[in-house]
N, C-alpha and C positions, 0 to 999 in steps of 0.2 A: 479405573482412573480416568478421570477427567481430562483431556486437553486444554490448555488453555490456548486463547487465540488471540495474537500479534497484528493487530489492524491498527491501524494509527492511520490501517492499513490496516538483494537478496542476490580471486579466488585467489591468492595467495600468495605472499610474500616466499612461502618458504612450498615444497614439493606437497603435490596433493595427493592427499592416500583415494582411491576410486573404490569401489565394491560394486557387482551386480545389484539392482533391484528389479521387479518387476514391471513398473509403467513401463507404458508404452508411448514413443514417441508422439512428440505434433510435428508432420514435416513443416508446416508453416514457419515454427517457431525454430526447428534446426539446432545445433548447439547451444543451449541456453536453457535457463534456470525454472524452475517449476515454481519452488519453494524452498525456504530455509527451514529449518528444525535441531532444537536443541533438545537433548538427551535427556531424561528426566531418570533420574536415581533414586534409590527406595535407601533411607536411614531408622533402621527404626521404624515408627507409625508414621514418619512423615517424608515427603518426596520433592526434593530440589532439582533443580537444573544442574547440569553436569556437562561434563569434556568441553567438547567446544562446535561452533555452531556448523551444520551441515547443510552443502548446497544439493538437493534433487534435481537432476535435469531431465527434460525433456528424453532423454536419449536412455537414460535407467542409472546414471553415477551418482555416485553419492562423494562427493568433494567436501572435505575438510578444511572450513574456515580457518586455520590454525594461529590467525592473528589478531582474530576479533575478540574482545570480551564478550563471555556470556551471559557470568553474574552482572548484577547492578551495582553499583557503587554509589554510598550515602554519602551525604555531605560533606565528609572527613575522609572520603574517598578509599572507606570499608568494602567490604562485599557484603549486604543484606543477606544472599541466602536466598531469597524466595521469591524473587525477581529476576529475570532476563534484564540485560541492558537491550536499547530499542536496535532493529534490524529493518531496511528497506531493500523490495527487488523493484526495480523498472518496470514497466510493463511488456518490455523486449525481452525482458530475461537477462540481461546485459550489464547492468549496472549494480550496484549490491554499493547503500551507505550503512555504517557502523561504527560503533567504538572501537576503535582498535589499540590492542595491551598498552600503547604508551598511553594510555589516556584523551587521545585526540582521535576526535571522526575522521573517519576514512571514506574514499569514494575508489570504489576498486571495479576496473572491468572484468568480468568472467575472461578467466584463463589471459589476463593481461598486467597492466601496471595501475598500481594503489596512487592516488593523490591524496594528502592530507589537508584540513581545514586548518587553519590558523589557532593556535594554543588559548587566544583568548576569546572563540567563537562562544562559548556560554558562559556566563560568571559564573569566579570562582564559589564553592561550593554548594554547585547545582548537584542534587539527586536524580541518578540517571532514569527510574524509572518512570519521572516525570517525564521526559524526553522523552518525542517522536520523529520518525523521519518518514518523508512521502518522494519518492522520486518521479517525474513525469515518465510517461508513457516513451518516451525513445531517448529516457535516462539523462538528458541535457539539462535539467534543473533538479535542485533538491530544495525539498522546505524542511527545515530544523525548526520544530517548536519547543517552547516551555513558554512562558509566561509571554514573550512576542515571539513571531512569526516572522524567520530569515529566510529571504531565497539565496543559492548561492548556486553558479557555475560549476556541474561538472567538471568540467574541462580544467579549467583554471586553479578549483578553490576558492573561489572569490565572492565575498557578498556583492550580489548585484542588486538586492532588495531589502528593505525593513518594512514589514507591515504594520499599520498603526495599531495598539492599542484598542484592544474590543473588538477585536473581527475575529472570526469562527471560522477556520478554512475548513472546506469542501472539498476542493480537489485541483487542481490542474483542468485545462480546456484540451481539450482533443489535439492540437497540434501542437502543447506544453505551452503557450507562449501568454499564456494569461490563467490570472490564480483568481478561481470563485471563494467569495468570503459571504460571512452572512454579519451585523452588526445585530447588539443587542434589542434594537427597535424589530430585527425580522427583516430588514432592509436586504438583497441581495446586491452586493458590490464586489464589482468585476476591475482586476489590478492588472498591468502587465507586471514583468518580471523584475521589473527594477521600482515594481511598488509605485504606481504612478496609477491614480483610478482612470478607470475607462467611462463605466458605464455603472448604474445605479436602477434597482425599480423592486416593487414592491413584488413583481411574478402574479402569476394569473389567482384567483380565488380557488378556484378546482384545488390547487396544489397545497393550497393552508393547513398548516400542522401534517403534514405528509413531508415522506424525504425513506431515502435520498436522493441526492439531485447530482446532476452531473453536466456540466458546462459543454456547448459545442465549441469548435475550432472556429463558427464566426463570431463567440466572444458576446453571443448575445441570447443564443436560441437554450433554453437548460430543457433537459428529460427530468425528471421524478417519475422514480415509483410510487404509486397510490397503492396504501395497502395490498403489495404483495401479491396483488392481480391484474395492476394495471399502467403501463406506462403515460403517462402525460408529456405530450412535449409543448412547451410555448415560448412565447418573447418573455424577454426580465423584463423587459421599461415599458413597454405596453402592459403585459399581461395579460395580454392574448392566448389561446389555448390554438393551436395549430395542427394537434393530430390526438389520439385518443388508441393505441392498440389495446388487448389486452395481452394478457403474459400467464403462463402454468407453471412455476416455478416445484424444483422436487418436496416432494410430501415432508413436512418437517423442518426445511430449508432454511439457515439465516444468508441473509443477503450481506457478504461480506465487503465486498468491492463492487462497484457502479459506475462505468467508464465510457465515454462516448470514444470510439473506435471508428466512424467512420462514418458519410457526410448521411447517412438513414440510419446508421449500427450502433447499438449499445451495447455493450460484454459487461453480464456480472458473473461476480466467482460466489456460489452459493455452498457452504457447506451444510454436510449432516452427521448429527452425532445415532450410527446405527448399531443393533444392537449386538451385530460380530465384529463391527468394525469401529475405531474411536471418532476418525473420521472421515468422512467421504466427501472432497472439495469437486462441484459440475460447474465449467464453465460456457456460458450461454451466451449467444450472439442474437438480437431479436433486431428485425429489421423494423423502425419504426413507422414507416411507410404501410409497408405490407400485415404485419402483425405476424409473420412467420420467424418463428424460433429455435437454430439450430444449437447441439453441442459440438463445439468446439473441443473441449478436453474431457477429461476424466478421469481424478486418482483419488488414492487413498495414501491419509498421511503417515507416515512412518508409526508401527505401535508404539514403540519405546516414548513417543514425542512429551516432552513435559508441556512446549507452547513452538509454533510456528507462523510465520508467516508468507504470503503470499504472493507472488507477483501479481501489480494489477494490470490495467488493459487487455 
């Protein structure tokens, strides 16, 4: 059976059931979340998502989401069946957005208290498997997509942004405080949080038709991987190229996440589909500077998994 993979792109109102697995901790990372994963059930010839969504930590627990929806819900607010509703982890491990059974998105901290978004955060009869969630790197903003692009306040609930119409988010900047979009010209346009553009530029030529890209924390400098060999970093409004490493990604590897982590560092989460195992998610730290390339983590996803996702950063 295949995996499916939750990239868009991750404890509970009521007692968490825990079980042994095997990862092994990242001290760096300390209590906190690996990855979610929902249960995949066999009916017959065909295989659905089941129970309810599971948190892997760093530490080997396995925590049951017990409030999240799993299934999807279609316009008339059925369960399709053959879809997951969307799931986000922080890149701390810390935050986890989702649907939660009443119907409304939730914003809940690992082993803390749930905030809920307002009832009329998506129009009524959206299909959830349209619906994505991206949370920043130290879990303080979340972007809700479908047809536009909302930031809203962890903390609060609150829309603190609407992005306009025709931009392609990318991701959060390294210190969350600014969201890289791209417009349909190819333009790269850089928002803060409350949707207010910064900065604007075409990016350097090196980087054309290449991605993905990943904003730094001064809101100006982006990384792209080039074909899967090679980091580029430059200015967006110039389009200057400013450093050039290369990179050895694992044999086989999709580049699932792409995060600037630190003022030379970029973390991506690469999985592989191998042939004992469904799949094996390597997380890599490459300093862009030096061209030197550490692992950071290393697991494998739950067998039973029907689709998971990942913490990024």
């Amino acid at each position: 059976m295949k995996i499916r993979i939750l990239v868009a792109l991750a404890a509970m109102a009521t007692a968490a059931v825990a079980t042994p697995a095997t990862a092994q901790a990242a001290p760096h990372h300390g209590d906190s979340i690996r990855y979610a994963s929902a249960k995949a059930c066999k009916v017959k010839k065909a295989v659905f998502p089941c129970g309810n969504w599971r948190l892997v930590t760093h530490h080997g627990e396995i925590v049951q989401l017990k409030d999240a929806q799993v299934d999807a819900l279609d316009g008339k607010g059925k369960p399709v069946g053959f879809a997951t509703a969307p799931i986000a982890i922080s890149g701390n491990g810390q935050k986890i957005a989702y649907f939660h059974k009443n119907g409304r998105i939730a914003i809940r901290t690992f082993r803390g208290g749930v905030t809920l978004l307002p009832k009329n955060t998506l129009p009524k009869n959206t299909v959830q498997y349209n619906v994505w969630f991206r949370l920043s790197d130290d879990g303080a903003s979340l972007l809700v997509g479908d047809t536009r692009n909302r930031i809203f306040d962890t903390s609060s609930g609150k829309r603190i942004g609407l992005l306009p119409s025709k931009r392609d988010f990318l991701g959060f900047s390294g210190d969350g405080e600014e969201v890289l979009t791209r417009s349909d010209e190819e333009n790269f346009l850089v928002y803060d949080r409350s949707a207010r553009l910064q900065r604007q530029g075409r990016g350097a030529d090196a980087i054309s038709g290449y991605g993905p890209h990943t904003l730094h924390a001064d809101a100006r400098t982006l990384a792209t991987l080039k074909s899967d060999r090679e980091i580029v970093v430059s200015d967006l409004e110039t389009g200057q190229v400013e450093g050039k490493t290369p990179i050895k990604l694992p044999k086989g590897g999709t580049v699932e996440m792409f995060d600037w982590t630190g003022s030379h560092q970029v973390t991506l989460h690469v999985s592989q589909n191998l042939p004992t195992i469904p799949t094996r998610m390597t997380v890599l730290q490459h300093d862009t500077k030096t061209g030197v390339t550490k692992v950071r983590d290393r697991y494998d996803i739950l067998k039973d998994t029907y689709t998971y996702a990942a913490c990024g950063g």
